[in-house]
Backbone as numpy.savetxt, mean C-alpha at the origin, in Angstrom:
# Nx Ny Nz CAx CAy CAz Cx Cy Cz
1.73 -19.94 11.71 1.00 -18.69 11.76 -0.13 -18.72 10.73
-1.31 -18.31 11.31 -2.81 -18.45 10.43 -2.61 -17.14 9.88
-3.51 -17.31 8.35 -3.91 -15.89 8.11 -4.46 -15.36 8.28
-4.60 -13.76 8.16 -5.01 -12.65 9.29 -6.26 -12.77 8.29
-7.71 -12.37 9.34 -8.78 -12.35 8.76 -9.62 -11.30 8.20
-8.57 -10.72 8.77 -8.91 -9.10 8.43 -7.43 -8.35 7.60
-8.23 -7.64 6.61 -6.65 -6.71 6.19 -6.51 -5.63 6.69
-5.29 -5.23 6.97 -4.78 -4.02 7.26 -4.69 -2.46 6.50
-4.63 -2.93 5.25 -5.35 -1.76 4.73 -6.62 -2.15 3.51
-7.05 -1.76 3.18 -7.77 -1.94 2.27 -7.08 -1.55 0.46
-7.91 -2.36 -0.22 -7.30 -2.42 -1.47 -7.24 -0.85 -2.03
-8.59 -0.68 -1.63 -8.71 1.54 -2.00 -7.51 1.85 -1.72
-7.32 1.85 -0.07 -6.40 2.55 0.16 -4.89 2.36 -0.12
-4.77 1.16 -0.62 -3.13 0.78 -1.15 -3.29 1.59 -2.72
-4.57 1.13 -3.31 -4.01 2.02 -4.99 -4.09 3.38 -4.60
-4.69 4.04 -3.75 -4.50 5.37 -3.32 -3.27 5.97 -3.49
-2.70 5.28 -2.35 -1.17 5.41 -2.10 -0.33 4.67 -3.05
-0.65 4.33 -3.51 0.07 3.97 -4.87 0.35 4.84 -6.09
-0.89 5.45 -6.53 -0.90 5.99 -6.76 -0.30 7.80 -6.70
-0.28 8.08 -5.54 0.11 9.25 -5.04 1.76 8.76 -4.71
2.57 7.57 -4.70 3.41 7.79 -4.94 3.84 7.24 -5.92
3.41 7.40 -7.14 3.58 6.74 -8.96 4.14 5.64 -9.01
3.64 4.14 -8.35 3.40 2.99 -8.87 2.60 2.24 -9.13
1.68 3.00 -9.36 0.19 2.60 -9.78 0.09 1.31 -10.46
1.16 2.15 -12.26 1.09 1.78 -13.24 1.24 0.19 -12.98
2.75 0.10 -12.40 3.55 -1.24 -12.04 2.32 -1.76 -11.07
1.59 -1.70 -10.51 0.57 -2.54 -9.66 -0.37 -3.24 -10.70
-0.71 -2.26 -11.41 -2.22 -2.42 -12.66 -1.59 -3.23 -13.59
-0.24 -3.25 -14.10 0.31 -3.91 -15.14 1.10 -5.09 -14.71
1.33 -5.04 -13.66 2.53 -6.39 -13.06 1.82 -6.98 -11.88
1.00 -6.07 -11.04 0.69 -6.97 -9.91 1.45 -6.14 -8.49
1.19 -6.73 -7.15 1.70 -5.79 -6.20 2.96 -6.73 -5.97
3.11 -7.93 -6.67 4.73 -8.39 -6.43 5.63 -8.10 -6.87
5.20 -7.00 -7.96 6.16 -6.40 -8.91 6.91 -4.93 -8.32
5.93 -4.58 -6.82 6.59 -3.28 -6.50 7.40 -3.85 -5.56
8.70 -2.63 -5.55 9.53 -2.62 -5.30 9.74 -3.16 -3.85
10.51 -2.96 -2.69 10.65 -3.91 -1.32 10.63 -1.73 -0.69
11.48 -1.44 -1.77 11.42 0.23 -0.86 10.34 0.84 -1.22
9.25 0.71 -2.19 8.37 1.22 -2.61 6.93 0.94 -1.47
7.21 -0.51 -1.03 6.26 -0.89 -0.22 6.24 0.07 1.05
7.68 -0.31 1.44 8.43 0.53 2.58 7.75 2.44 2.61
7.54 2.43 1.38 7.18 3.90 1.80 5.60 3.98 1.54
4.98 3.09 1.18 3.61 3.09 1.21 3.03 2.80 2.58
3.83 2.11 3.76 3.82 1.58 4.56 3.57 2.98 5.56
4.97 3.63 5.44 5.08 4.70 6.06 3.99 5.94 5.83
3.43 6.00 4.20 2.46 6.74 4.11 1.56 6.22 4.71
0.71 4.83 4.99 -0.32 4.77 5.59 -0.17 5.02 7.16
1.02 5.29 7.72 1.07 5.34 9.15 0.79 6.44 9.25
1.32 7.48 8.12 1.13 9.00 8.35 -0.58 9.32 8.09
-1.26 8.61 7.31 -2.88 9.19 7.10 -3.27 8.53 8.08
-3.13 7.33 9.07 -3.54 7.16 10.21 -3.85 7.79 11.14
-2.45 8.52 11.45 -2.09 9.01 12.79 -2.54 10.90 12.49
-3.07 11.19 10.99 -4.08 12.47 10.83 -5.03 11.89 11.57
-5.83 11.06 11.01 -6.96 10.54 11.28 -7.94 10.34 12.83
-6.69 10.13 13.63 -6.51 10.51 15.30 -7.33 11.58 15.83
């Protein structure tokens, strides 16, 4: 499997949502391998939800 050439969200919009759900810090200080597997999980789910406003 090649890598995708395009991203799926943009970097804005991940510290966005990162932000708005307080792991900012842990992104800015550790990196995005440092967040959590459920933390992603719900950033995931937040971007489905500002998507599907966006409609």
């Amino acid at each position: 499997m090649g890598r995708r050439s395009r991203r799926i969200m943009s970097e804005q919009l991940k510290e966005e949502i990162a932000r708005e759900l307080g792991v900012y810090d842990t992104v800015k200080n550790e990196g995005w391998g440092s967040v959590t597997s459920r933390h992603c999980g719900n950033m995931v789910r937040k971007a489905i939800e500002i998507a599907n406003r966006s409609k």
